[in-house]
GUTI-208349 format. One record per residue: x, y, z of N, C-alpha, C in turn; residue in three letters. Coordinates in pm, whole numbers, padded with zeros to 5 digits, always signed. Layout:
% GUTI-208349
XYZXYZXYZALA;...
//
This chain:
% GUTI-208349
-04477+02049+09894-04605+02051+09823-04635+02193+09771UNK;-04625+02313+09851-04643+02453+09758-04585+02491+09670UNK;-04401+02410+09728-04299+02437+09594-04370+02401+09449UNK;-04463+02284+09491-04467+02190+09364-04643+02289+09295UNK;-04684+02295+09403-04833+02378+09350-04763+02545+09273UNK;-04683+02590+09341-04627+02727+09302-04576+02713+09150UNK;-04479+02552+09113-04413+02577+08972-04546+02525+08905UNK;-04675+02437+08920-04716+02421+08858-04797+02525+08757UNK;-04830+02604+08856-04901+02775+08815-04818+02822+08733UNK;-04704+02840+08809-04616+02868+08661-04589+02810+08515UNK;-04580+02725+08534-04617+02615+08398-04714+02665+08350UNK;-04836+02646+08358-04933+02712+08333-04949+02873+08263UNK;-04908+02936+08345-04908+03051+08304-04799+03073+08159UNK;-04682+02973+08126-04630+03027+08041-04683+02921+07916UNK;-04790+02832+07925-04867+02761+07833-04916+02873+07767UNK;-04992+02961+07892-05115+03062+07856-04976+03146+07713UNK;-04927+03204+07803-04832+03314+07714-04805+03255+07590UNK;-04711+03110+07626-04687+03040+07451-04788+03009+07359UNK;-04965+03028+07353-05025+02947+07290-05147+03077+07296UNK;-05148+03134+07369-05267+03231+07330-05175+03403+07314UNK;-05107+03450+07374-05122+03595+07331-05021+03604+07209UNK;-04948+03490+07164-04907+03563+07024-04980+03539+06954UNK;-05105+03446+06944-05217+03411+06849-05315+03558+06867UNK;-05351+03625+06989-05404+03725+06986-05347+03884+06942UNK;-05217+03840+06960-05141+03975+06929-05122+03978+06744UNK;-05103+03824+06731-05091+03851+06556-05220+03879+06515UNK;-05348+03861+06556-05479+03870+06518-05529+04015+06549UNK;-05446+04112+06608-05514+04203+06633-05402+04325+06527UNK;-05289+04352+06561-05295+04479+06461-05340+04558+06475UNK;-05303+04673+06379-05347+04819+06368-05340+04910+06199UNK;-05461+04928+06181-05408+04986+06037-05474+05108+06035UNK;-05414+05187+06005-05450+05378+05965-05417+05377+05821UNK;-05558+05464+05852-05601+05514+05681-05558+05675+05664UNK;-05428+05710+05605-05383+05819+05560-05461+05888+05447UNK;-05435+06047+05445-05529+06079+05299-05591+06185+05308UNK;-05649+06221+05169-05751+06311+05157-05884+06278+05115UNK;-05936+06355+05019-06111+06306+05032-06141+06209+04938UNK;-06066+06113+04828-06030+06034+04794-06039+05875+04902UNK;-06007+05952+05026-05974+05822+05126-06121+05840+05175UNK;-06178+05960+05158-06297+05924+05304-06436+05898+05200UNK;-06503+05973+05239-06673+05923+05210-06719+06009+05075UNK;-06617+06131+05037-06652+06222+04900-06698+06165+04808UNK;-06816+06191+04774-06874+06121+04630-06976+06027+04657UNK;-06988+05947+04769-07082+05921+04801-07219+05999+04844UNK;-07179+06058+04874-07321+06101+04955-07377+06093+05111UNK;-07246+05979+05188-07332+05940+05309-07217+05960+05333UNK;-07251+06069+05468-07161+06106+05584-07186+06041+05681UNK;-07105+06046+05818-07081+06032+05969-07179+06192+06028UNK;-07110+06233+05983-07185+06394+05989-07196+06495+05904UNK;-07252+06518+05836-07219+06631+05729-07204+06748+05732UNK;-07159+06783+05866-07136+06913+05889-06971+06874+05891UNK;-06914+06805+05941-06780+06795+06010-06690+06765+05797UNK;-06572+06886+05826-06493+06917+05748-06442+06779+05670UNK;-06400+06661+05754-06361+06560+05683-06441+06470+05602UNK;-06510+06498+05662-06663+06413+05537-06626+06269+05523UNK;-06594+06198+05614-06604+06018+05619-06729+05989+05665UNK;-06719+05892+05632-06860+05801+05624-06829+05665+05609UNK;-06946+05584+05614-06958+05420+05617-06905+05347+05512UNK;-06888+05431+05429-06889+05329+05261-06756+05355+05174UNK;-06665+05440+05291-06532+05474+05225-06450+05304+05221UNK;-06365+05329+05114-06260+05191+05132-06184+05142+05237UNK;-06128+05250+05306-06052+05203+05428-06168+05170+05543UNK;-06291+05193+05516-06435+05167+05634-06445+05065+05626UNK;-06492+04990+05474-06499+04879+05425-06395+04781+05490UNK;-06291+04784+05479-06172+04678+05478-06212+04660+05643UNK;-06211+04779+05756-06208+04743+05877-06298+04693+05928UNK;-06424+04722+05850-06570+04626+05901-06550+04432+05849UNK;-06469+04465+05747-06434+04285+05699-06327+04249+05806UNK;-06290+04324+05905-06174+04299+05983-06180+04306+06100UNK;-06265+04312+06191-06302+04360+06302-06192+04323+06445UNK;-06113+04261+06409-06021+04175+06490-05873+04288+06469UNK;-05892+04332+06405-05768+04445+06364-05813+04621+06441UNK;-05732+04627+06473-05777+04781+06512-05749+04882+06392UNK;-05855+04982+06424-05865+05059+06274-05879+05256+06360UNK;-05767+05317+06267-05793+05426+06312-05779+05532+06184UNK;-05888+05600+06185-05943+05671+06018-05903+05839+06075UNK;-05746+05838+05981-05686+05996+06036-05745+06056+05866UNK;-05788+05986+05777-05737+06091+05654-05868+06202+05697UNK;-05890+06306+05596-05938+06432+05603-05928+06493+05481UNK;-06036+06516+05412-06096+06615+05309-05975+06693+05299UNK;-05959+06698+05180-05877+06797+05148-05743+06845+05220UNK;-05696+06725+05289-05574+06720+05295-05455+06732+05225UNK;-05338+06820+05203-05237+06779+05154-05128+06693+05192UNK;-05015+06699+05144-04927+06639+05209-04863+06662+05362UNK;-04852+06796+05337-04803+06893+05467-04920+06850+05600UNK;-05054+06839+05555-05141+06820+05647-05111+06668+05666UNK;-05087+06557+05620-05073+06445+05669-04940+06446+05737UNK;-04831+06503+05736-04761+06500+05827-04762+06541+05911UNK;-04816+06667+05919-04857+06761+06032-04930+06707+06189UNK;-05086+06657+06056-05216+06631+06154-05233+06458+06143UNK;-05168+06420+06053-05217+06279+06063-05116+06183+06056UNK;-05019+06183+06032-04905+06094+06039-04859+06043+06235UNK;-04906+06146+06331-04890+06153+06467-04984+06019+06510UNK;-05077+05999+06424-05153+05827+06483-05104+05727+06453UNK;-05006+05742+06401-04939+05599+06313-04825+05584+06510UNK;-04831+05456+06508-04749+05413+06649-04653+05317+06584UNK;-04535+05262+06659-04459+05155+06638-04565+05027+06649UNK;-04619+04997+06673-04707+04894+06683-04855+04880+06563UNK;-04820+04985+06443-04897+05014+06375-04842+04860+06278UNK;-04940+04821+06221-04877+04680+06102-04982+04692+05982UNK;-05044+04817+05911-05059+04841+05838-05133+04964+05803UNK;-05064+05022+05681-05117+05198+05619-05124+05184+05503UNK;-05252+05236+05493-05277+05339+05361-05249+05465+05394UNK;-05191+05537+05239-05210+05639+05213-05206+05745+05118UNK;-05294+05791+05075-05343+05870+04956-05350+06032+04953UNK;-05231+06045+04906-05243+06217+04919-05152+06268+04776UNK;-05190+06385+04750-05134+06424+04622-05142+06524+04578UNK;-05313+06520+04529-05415+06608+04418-05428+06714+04464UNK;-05428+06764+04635-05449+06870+04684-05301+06983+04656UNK;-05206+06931+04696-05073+06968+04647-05056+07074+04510UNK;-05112+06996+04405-05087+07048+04269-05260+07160+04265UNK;-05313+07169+04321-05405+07235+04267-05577+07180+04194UNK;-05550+07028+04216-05606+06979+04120-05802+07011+04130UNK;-05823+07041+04226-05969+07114+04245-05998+07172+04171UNK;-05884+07316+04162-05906+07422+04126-05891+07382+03994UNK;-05817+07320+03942-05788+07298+03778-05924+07248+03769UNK;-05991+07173+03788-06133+07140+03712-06261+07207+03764UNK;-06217+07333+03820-06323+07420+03829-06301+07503+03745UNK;-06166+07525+03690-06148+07612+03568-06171+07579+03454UNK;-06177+07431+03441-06180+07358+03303-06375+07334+03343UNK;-06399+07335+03428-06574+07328+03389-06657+07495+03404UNK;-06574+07559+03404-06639+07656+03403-06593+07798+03282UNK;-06450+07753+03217-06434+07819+03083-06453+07725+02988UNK;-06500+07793+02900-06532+07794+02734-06410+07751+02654UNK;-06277+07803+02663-06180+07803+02612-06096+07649+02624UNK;-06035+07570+02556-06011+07439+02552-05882+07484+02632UNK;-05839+07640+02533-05662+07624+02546-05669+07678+02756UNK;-05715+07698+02787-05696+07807+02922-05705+07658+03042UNK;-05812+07578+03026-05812+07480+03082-05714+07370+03054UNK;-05662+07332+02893-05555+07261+02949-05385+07309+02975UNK;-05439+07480+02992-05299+07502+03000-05308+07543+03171UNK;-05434+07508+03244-05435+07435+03388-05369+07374+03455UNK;-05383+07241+03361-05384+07154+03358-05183+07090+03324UNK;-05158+07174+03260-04998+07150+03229-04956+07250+03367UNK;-05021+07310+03424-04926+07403+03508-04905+07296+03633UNK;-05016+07255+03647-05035+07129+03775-04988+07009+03754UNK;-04938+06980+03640-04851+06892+03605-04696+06938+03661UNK;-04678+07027+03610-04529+07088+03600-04517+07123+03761UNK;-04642+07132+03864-04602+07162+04009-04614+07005+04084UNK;-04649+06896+04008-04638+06787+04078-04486+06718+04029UNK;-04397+06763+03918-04255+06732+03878-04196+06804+04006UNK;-04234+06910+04044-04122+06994+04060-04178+06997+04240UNK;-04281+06998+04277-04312+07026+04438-04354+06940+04487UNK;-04457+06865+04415-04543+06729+04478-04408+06599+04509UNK;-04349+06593+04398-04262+06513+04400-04165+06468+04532UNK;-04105+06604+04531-04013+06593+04716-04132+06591+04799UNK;-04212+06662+04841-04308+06634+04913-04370+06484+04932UNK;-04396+06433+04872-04429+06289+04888-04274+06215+04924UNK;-04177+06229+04883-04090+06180+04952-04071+06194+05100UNK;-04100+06326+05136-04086+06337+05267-04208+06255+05385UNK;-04325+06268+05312-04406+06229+05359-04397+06064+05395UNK;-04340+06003+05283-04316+05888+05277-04243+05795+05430UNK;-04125+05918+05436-04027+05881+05491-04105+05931+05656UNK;-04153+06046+05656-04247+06065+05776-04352+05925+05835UNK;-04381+05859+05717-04423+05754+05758-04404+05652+05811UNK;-04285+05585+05742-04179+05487+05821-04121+05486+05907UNK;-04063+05690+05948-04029+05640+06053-04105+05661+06147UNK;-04267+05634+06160-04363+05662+06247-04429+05502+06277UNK;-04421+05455+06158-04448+05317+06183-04373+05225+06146UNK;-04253+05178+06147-04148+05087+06139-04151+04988+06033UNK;-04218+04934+06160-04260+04790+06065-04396+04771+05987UNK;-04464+04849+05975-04603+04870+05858-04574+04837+05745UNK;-04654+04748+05689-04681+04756+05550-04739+04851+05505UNK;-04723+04919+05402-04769+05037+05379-04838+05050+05225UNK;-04902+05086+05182-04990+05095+05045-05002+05243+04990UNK;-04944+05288+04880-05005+05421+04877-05084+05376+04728UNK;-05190+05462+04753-05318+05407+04668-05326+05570+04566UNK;-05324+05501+04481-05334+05619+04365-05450+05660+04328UNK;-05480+05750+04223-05572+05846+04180-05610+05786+04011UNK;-05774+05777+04000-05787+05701+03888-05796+05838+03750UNK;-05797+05770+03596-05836+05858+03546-05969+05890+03539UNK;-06000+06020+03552-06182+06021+03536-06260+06018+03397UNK;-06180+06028+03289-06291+06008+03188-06258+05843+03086UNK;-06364+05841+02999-06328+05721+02882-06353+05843+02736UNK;-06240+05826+02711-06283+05930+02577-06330+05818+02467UNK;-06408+05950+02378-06460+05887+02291-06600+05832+02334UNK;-06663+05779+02476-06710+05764+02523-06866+05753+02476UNK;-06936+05792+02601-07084+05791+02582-07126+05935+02631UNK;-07061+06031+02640-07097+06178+02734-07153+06306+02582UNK;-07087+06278+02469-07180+06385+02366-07059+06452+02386UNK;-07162+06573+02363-07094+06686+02275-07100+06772+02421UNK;-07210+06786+02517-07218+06865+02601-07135+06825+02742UNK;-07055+06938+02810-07011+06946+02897-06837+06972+02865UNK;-06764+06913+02913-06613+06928+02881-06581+06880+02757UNK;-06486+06939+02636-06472+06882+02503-06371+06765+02558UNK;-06317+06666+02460-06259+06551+02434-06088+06578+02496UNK;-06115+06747+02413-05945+06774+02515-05940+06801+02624UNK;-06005+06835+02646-06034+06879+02819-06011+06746+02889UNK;-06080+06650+02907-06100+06528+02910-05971+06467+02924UNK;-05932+06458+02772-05790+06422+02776-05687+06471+02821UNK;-05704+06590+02873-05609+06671+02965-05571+06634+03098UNK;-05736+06595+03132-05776+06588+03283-05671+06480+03309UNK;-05698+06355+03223-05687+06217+03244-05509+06179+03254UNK;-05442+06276+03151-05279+06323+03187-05251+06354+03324UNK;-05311+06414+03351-05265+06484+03480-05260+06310+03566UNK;-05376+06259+03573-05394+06162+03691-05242+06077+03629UNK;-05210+06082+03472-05123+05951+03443-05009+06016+03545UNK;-04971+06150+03525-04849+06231+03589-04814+06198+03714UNK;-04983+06232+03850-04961+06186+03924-04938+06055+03985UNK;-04966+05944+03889-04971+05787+03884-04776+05759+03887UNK;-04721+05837+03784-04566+05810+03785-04477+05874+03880UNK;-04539+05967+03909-04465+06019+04027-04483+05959+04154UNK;-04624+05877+04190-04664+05814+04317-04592+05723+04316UNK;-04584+05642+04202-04491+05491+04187-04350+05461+04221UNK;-04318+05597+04181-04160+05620+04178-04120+05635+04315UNK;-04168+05721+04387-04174+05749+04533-04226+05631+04589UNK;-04323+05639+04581-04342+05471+04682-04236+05385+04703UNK;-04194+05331+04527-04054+05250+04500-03972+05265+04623UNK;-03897+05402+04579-03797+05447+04648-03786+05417+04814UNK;-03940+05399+04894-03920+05426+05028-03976+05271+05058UNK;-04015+05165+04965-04001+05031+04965-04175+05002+04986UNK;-04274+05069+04984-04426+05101+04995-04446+04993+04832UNK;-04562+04936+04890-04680+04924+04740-04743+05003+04704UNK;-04729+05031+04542-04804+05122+04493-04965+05071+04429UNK;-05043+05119+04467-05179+05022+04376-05206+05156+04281UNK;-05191+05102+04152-05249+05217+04040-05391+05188+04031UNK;-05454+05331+04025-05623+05296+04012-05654+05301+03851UNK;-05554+05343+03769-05601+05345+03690-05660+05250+03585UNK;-05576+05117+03569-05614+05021+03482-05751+04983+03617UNK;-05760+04997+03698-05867+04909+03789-06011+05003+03755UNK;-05995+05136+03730-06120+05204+03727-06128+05251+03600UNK;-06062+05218+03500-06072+05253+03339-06162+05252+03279UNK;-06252+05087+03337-06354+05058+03230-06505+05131+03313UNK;-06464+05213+03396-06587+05232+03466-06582+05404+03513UNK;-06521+05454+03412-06498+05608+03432-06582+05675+03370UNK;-06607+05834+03386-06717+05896+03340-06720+05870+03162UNK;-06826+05866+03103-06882+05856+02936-06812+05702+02948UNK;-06807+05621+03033-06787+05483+02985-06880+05360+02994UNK;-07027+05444+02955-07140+05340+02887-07152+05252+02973UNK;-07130+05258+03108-07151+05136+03176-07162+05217+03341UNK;-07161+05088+03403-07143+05119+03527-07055+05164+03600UNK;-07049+05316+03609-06944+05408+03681-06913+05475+03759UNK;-06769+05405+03800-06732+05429+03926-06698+05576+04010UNK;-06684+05669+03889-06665+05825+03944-06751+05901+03934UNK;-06801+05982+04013-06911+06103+04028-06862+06166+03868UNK;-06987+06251+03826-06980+06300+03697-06985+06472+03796UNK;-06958+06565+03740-07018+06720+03754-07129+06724+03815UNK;-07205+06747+03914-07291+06721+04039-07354+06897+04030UNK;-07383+06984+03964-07425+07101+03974-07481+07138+04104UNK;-07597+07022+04160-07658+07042+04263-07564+07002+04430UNK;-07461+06970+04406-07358+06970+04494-07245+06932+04435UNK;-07156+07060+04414-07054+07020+04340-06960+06967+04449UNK;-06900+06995+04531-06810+06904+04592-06830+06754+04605UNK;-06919+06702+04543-06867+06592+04539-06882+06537+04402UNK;-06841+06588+04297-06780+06570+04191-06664+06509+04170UNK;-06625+06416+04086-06519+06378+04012-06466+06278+04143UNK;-06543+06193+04212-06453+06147+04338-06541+06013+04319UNK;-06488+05908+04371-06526+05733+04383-06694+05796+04441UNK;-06783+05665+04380-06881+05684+04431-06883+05536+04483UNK;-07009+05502+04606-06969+05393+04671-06946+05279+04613UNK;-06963+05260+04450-06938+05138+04376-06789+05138+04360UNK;-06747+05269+04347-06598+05272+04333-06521+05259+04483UNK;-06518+05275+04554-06472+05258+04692-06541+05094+04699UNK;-06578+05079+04694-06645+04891+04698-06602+04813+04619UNK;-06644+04795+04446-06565+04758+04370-06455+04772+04320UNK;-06417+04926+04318-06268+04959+04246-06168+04965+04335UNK;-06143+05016+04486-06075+05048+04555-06008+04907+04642UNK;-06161+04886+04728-06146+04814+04811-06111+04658+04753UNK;-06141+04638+04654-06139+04484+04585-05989+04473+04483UNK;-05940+04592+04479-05814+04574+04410-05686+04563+04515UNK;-05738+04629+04633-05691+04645+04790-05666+04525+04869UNK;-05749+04433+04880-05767+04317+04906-05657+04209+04923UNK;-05614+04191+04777-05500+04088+04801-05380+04188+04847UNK;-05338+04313+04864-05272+04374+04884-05239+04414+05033UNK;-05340+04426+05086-05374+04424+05262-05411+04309+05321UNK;-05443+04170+05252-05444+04099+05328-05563+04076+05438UNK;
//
């Protein structure tokens, strides 16, 4: 009779195992949000803390996706102004073998790209700003390029089996637009908006290569970029706080980011 009470427990117990923990183990997961200030709360306005350097907040895209997900574990490494070197460094170390999905968005810091549109909003001269603007081009051919490869590969082999997303950089203006005559001229503009195509072909290519989805922001945030007469998704020149200029504002992290993200993450 105990023989028979002892296998029955056992029976039991491997019901439990066959029928509930791979239903709980596939339901739970892990996804890290790689990146710079692109990934976190910049441009919004609403921090976690606004003192603390990374500046995330509630209304970033990778926040969004984990509050629609609550059954998934969510761990938010990106950081303001991260480069590449810094996501391998400081943030690639949270990604585990047991990780089953990443974003990650890094690039703009690499080439300079801050500094290029503090030079292009603050000279007069068309030629000085877009010849910025070609220099940070010519350092994302030549430096950004291996760098994101490495990073890439820092990734995979940190998380194996992850699906992985690297999420691109939109263009910020609509030329021709609704913005006038005042502020950056048309070339400037059109300068800016090269650069993002530059970094768009170089992200793609690399992604390719290390077997990642690439999501381009650009056809997704086109119709909703600065002077585009409508409802738009990127901070304009912010005088009264410039850092958060030229970055998703929460319509763009909501509508543009997170909703093009969607069928992509699952």
């Amino acid at each position: 009779m105990r023989s028979l009470k002892l296998l029955f427990a056992a029976l039991l117990a491997m019901v439990a195992i066959a029928f509930v923990a791979p239903g709980s183990q596939a339901a739970a997961g892990k996804y890290v949000a790689l990146g710079d200030s692109y990934t976190v709360a910049v441009g919004t306005r609403t921090y976690d803390n606004p003192d603390d350097a990374c500046r995330r907040g509630p209304t970033s895209y990778p926040r969004l996706w984990a509050a629609a997900h609550p059954d998934v574990g969510f761990v938010e490494a990106a950081c303001s102004g991260a480069t590449t070197a810094d996501v391998i460094n400081s943030q690639v170390g949270q990604l585990t073998p047991d990780t089953s999905l990443v974003t990650v968005q890094v690039g703009g810091n690499d080439v300079g790209f801050v500094d290029v549109l503090k030079n292009c909003i603050l000279t007069a001269d068309d030629a000085d700003c877009i010849a910025g603007v070609e220099a940070a081009k010519a350092a994302a051919t030549s430096t950004l390029s291996p760098a994101l490869s490495q990073t890439y590969s820092a990734v995979r082999a940190a998380a194996p089996s992850a699906k992985v997303i690297v999420v691109g950089y939109p263009r910020l203006y609509t030329i021709g637009g609704d913005c006038g005559i005042l502020g950056l001229s048309d070339k400037e503009r059109t300068a800016l908006n090269s650069a993002a195509d530059t970094l768009a072909e170089i992200m793609s290519a690399r992604s390719k290569e290390a077997g990642f989805t690439f999501l381009d922001a650009r056809p997704v945030f086109d119709p909703h970029t600065i002077c585009s007469n409508g409802d738009e998704w990127v901070t304009s020149l912010e005088w009264d706080k410039l850092n958060e200029s030229y970055h998703p504002n929460t319509a763009g992290h909501r509508d543009g980011y997170l909703a093009a993200l969607n069928p992509l993450m699952g």
